[in-house]
C-alpha positions in Angstrom: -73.7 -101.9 27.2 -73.5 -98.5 28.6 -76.4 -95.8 28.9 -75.3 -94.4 25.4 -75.2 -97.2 23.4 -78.0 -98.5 21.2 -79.2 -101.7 22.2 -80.0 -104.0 19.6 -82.1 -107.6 20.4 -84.4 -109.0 22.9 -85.6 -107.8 26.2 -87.3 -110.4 28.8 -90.0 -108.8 30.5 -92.5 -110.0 33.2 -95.2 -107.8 32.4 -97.5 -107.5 35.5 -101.0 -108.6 35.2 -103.5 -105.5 34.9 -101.6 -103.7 31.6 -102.1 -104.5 28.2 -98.8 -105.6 26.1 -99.3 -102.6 24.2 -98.3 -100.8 27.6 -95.7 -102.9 28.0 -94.3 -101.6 24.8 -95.2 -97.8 25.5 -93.1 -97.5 28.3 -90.4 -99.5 27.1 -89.7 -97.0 24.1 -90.0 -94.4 27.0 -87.2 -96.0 29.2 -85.0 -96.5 25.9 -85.7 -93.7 24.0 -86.3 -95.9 20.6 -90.0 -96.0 18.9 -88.3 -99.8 17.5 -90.1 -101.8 20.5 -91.9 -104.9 19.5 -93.0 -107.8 21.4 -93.5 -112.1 20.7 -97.2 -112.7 21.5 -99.4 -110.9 23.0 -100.5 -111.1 26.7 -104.2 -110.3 28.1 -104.4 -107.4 30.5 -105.6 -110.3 33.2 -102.5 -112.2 32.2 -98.8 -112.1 33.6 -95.4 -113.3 32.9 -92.6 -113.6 30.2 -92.6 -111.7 27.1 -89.9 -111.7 24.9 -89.8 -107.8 23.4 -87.9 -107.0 20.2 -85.8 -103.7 20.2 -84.4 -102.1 17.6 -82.5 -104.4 14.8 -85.0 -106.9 17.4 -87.6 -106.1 15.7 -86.4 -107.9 12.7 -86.5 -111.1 14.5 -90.3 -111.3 15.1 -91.2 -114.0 13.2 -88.4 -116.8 13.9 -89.3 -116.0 17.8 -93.3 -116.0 17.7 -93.0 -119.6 16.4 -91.6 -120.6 19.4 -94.0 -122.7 21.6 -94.9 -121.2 25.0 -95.7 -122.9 28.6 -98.3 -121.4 31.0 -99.3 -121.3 34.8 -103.3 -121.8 34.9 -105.9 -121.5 37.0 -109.3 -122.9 36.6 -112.1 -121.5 38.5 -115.4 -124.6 38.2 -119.0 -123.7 38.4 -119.1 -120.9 35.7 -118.9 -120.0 31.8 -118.4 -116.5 30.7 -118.6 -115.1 27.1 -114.5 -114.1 27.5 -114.0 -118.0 28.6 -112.3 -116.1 31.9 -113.7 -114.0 34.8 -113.4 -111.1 33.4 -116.0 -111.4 30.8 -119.8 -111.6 31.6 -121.4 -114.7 33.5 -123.4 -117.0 31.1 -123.7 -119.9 33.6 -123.2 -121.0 36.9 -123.6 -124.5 38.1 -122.9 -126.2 41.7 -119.5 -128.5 41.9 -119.6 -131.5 43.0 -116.3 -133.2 41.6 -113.1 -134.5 43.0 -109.4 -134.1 43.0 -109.5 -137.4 41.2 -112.2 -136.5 38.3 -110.4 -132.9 37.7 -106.7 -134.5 37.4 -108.1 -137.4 34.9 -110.5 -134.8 32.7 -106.8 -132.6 32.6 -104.8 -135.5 31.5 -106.8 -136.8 28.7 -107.1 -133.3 27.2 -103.7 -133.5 25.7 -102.6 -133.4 21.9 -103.3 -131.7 18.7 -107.4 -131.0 18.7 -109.4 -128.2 16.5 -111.4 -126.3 18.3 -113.3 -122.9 17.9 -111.0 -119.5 19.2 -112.5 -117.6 21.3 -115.0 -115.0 20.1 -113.6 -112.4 22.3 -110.3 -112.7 20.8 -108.4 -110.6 17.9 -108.4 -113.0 15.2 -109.8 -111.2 12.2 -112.8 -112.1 10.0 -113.2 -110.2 6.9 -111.0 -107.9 8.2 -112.7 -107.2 11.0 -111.9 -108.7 14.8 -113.5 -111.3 16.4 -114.0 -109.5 19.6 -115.2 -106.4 17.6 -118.1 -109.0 16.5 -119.1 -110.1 19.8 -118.9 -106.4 21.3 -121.4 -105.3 18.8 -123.6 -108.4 18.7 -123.3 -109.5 15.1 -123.1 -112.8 14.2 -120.2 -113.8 12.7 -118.9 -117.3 12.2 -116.5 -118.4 14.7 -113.0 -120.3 12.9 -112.0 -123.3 14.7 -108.1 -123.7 14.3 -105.5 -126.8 15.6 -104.1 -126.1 18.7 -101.6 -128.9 20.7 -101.7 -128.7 24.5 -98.9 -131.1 26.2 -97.1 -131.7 29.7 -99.9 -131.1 32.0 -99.3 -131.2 35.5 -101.1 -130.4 38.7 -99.7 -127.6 40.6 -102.8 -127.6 43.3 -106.7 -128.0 43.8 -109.7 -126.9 45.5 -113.2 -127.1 46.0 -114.0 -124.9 43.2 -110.7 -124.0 41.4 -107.7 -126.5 40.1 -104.3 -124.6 39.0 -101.9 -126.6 36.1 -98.7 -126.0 34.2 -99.2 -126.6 30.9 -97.4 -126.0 27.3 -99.0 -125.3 23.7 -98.3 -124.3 20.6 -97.7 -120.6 19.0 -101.7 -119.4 19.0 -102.6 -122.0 21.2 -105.6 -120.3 23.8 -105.6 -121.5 27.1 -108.7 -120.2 27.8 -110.1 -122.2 25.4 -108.4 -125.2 27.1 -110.3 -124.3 30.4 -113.3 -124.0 29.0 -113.0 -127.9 27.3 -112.1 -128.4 31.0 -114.9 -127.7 32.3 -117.3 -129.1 29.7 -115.6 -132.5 30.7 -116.4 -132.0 33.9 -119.8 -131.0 33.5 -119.7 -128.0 35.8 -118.0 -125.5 33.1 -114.8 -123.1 33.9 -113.5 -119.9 33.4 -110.0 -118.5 33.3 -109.2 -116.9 36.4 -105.5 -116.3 36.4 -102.6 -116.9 34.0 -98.9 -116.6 33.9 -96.6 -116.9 31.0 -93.9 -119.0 32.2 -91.6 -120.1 28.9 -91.5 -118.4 25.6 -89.2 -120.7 23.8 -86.5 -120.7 24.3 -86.6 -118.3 27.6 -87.9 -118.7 30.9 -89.6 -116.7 33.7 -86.5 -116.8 35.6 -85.1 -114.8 32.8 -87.4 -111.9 32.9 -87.6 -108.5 34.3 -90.2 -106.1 35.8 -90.3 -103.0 34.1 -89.0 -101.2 37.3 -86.0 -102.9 37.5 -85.3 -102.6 33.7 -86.0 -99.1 33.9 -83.4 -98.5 37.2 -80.8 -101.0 35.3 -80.6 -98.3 32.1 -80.7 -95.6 34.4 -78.2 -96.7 36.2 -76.2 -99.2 33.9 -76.9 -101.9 36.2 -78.1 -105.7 36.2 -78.6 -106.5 32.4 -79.3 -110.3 32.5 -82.6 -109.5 30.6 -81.6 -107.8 27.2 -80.1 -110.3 24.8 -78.2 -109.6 22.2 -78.8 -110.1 18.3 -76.1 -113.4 18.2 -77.6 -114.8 21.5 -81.5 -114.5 20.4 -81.9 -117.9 18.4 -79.6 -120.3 20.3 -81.1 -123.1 18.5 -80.6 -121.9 15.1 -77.2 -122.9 13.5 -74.5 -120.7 12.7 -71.8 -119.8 10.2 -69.2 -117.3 10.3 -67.8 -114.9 7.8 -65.4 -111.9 7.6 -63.5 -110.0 4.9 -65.2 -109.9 1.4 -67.9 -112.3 2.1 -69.1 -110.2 4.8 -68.9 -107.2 2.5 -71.2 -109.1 -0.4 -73.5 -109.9 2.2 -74.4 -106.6 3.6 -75.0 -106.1 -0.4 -77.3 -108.4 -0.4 -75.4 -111.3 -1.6 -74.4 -114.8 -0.7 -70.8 -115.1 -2.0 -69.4 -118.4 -3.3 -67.2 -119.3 0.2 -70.5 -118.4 2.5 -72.8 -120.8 -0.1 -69.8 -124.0 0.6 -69.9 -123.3 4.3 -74.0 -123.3 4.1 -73.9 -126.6 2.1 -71.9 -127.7 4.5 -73.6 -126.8 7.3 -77.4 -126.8 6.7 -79.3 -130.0 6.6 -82.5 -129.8 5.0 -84.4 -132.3 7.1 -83.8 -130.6 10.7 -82.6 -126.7 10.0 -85.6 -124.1 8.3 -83.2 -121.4 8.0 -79.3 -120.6 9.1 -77.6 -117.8 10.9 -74.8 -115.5 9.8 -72.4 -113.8 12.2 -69.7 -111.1 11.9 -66.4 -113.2 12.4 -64.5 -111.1 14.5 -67.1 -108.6 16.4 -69.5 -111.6 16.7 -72.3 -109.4 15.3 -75.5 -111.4 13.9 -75.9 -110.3 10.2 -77.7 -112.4 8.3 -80.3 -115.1 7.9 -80.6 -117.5 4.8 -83.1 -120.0 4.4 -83.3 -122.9 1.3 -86.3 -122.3 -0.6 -87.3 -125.2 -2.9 -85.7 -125.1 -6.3 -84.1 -121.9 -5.8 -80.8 -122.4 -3.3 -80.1 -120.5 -0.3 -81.7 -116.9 0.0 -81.3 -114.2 2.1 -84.5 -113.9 4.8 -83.3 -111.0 6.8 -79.9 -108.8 6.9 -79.7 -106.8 9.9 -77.7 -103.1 9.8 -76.4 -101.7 13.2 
C-alpha cells in the first residue's frame, strides 16, 4: 500500500491510556484523510491496549468483529468501592485488608463462568433512551439492568498487600470492572479498577497493535504496515468461497447466482458456520458475505464496493 492508495480494512491500534476511543478515531481520520474510521468496542480513557479500528469499506465489518470475545490485563486495588467500580470514580468505602495471596487467588478462581449481574451505572448502556451514566451524573434513579456476562482463563500475573493483577478473558460486553468489584465483595474488603489493558480482541493480539505515532510515521513514510489488515484477511475464521467472471458480476448486483449458491451448499454447514465469505477470484478482493436465514436460503448480509 502506498501513501496514495485508499486503504480498506482493519487497523490494530494500542491506544494509550488517558484518551477516549473517540480520540483514537479523531486522529486516525486525521492521519488517513478518510471521515470512514470506526472502531470494535470501546475502551475507557483509564484503559489501554488493542483496538481493532474499521476503515473505510472496514467499517462494514463492525458487527462480525465486535462479537468476537476479548482478553484483559487487570488490576485490582482492595480496601475500596467507588461509584465508577475503578479509581477514577468517587470513594464510597474504604476498609482495612487483611487477606492473603492464598484467599485472593481462590476468591479469583471460583468467579469463573456465565453469571448475571448488574452493569455498571456509570456505563453507556441506555435506558429509555437515555444513558446509564447520564442517570447517575444527575442523580436520578433509574433501574440498573443486570445482563449475562462469561469470565474464563483467569490467571495470576502478581499480588500485593493491597492490589492483585490477573489475565483474564470474557465475552463481547463483558465489564471487568464489574468483575473486580464481585472480587472484592468475596473478599470482604471491596475493589476497584485501577488499571486495565486490552490484550486480545478476537482474533488479534496486543503484539499485533500499533501506537498511533508509529502508524502515523508508517503512512507518512510508507513504512512498517503489520497493523492495517486487509478486507480478505479481517475474518480468518470465517469460511470462504471464490468466484470470478459472471458470478462475480451478479453479485455486485446484488445477486447470488446459481454456481455461487452450489459452492455455498457445498461449503457452509449449518451447525458450525453463521455466515460465509465471498472473495474476488483473481485480485483476492473480499466482496461479499452470505448468511442462511431460516426458511429463506442463502442471503446477502453485506457487499463491499472498493
Amino acid at each position: 500500500m502506498t501513501n496514495n492508495e485508499i486503504f480498506h480494512g482493519l487497523l490494530l491500534v494500542d491506544k494509550p491510556s488517558g484518551i477516549s476511543s473517540h480520540d483514537v478515531v479523531s486522529r486516525l481520520r486525521r492521519i488517513l484523510g478518510t471521515k470512514a474510521v470506526g472502531h470494535s468496542g470501546t475502551l475507557d480513557p483509564m484503559a489501554s491496549g488493542l483496538m481493532a479500528c474499521l476503515i473505510n469499506e472496514g467499517t462494514k465489518l463492525s458487527q462480525y468483529i465486535l462479537e468476537g470475545d476479548k482478553g484483559y490485563r487487570v488490576k485490582a486495588q482492595f480496601g475500596v468501592r467507588t461509584d465508577t467500580l475503578d479509581t477514577t470514580g468517587t470513594v464510597l468505602e474504604t476498609k482495612p485488608v487483611d487477606i492473603t495471596k492464598e484467599q485472593i487467588l481462590a476468591a479469583a478462581e471460583k468467579l469463573q463462568g456465565e453469571m448475571e449481574v448488574e452493569v455498571p451505572i456509570y456505563s453507556a448502556i441506555k435506558i429509555q433512551g437515555k444513558k446509564l451514566y447520564e442517570y447517575a451524573r444527575e442523580e436520578k434513579e433509574v433501574e440498573v439492568p443486570k445482563k449475562l456476562m462469561t469470565f474464563w482463563d483467569v490467571e495470576p500475573v502478581a499480588t500485593g498487600p493491597d492490589w492483585a493483577e490477573f489475565d483474564i478473558k470474557c465475552t463481547k460486553g463483558s465489564y471487568i470492572r464489574t468483575w473486580v468489584d464481585l472480587l472484592g465483595k468475596k473478599l470482604g474488603c471491596g475493589a476497584a479498577m485501577s488499571e486495565l489493558r486490552r490484550t486480545w480482541s478476537a482474533p488479534y493480539v496486543i503484539a499485533q497493535g500499533q501506537t498511533l505515532e508509529s502508524i502515523e510515521l508508517s503512512v507518512k513514510n510508507n513504512g512498517n504496515r503489520d497493523a492495517f489488515i486487509p478486507m480478505d484477511q479481517a475474518l480468518p475464521q470465517v469460511k470462504r468461497v471464490r468466484v470470478k467472471g459472471q458470478d462475480r458480476v451478479l453479485l455486485g448486483n446484488g445477486q447470488i447466482s446459481h454456481d455461487l449458491r452450489t459452492q455455498l451448499i457445498t461449503s457452509f454447514n449449518p451447525d458450525v458456520d453463521q455466515y460465509i465469505q465471498v472473495l474476488d477470484q483473481e485480485s483476492g478482493n473480499l466482496l461479499a458475505i452470505i448468511g442462511l436465514e431460516p426458511g429463506k436460503g442463502f442471503a446477502l448480509r453485506r457487499v463491499f464496493k472498493y
